[in-house]
C-alpha positions in Angstrom: 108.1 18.8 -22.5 105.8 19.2 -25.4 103.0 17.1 -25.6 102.4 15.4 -29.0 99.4 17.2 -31.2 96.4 14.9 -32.6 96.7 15.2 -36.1 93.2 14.0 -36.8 92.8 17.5 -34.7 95.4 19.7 -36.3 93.5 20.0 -39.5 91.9 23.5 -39.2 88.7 22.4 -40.9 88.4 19.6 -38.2 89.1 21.5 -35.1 86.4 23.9 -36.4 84.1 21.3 -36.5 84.9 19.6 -33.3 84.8 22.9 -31.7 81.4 23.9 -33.1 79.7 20.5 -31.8 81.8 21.0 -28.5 79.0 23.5 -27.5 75.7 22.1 -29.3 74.0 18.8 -28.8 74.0 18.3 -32.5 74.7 20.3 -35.7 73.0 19.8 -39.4 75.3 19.6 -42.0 74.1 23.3 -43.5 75.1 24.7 -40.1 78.7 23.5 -40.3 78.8 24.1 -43.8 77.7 27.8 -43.1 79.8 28.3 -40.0 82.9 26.9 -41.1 82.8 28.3 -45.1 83.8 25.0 -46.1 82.9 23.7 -49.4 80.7 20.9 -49.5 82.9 18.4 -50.7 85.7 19.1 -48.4 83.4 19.6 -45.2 82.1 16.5 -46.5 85.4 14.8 -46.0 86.5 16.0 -43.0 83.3 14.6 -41.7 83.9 11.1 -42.5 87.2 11.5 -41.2 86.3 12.2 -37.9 82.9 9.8 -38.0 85.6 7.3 -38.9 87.5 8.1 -36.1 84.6 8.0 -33.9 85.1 11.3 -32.7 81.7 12.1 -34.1 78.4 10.1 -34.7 76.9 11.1 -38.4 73.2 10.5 -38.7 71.5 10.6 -42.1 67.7 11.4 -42.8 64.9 13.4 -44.1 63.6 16.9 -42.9 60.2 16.6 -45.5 61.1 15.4 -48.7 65.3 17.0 -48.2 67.8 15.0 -47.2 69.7 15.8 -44.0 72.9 15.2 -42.0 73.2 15.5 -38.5 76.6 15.5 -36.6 76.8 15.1 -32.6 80.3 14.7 -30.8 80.7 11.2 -29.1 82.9 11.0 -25.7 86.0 9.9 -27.3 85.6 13.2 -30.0 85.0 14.6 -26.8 88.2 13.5 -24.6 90.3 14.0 -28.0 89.3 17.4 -27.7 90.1 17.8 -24.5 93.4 16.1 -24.9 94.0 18.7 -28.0 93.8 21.8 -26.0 95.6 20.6 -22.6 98.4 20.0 -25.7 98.2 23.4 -27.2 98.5 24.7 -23.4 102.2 23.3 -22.8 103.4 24.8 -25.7 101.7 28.4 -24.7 102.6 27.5 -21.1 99.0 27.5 -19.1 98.4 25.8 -16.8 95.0 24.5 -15.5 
């Protein structure tokens, strides 16, 4: 019948940021920040929360003398994704 949704996924905040890195190699923190309105705190968050998961690889440096986070989706952020929307299609009723 219905499949069951990811609820790492279900959190609009994180399936906006899933989504964004779906299409880019890699995304700066500012970026998502910008893209998604987030605060910084709670973009912040979600981050970990999905680094944690391992749907997402976080990389910290410098750009000069500023601090800088990267984010880039891994294959399992990338499957879960997948999963997420082939979910969302039985309860619409596409199919592929």
């Amino acid at each position: 019948m219905f499949k069951i949704l990811d609820p790492l996924l279900h959190s609009p905040l994180r399936l906006a940021i899933v989504s964004l890195l779906i299409g880019l190699e890699e995304a700066e923190f500012v970026y998502l920040k910008e893209k998604t309105k987030a605060s910084a705190g709670n973009l912040s968050l979600q981050i970990d929360k999905l680094h944690l998961a391992e749907y997402i690889k976080v990389t910290k440096g410098f750009k000069g003398k500023y601090p800088v986070t990267i984010c880039k989706i891994t294959p399992k952020g990338f499957s879960a994704f997948e999963e997420y929307v082939s979910s969302i299609k039985s309860y619409i009723h596409i199919e592929d």
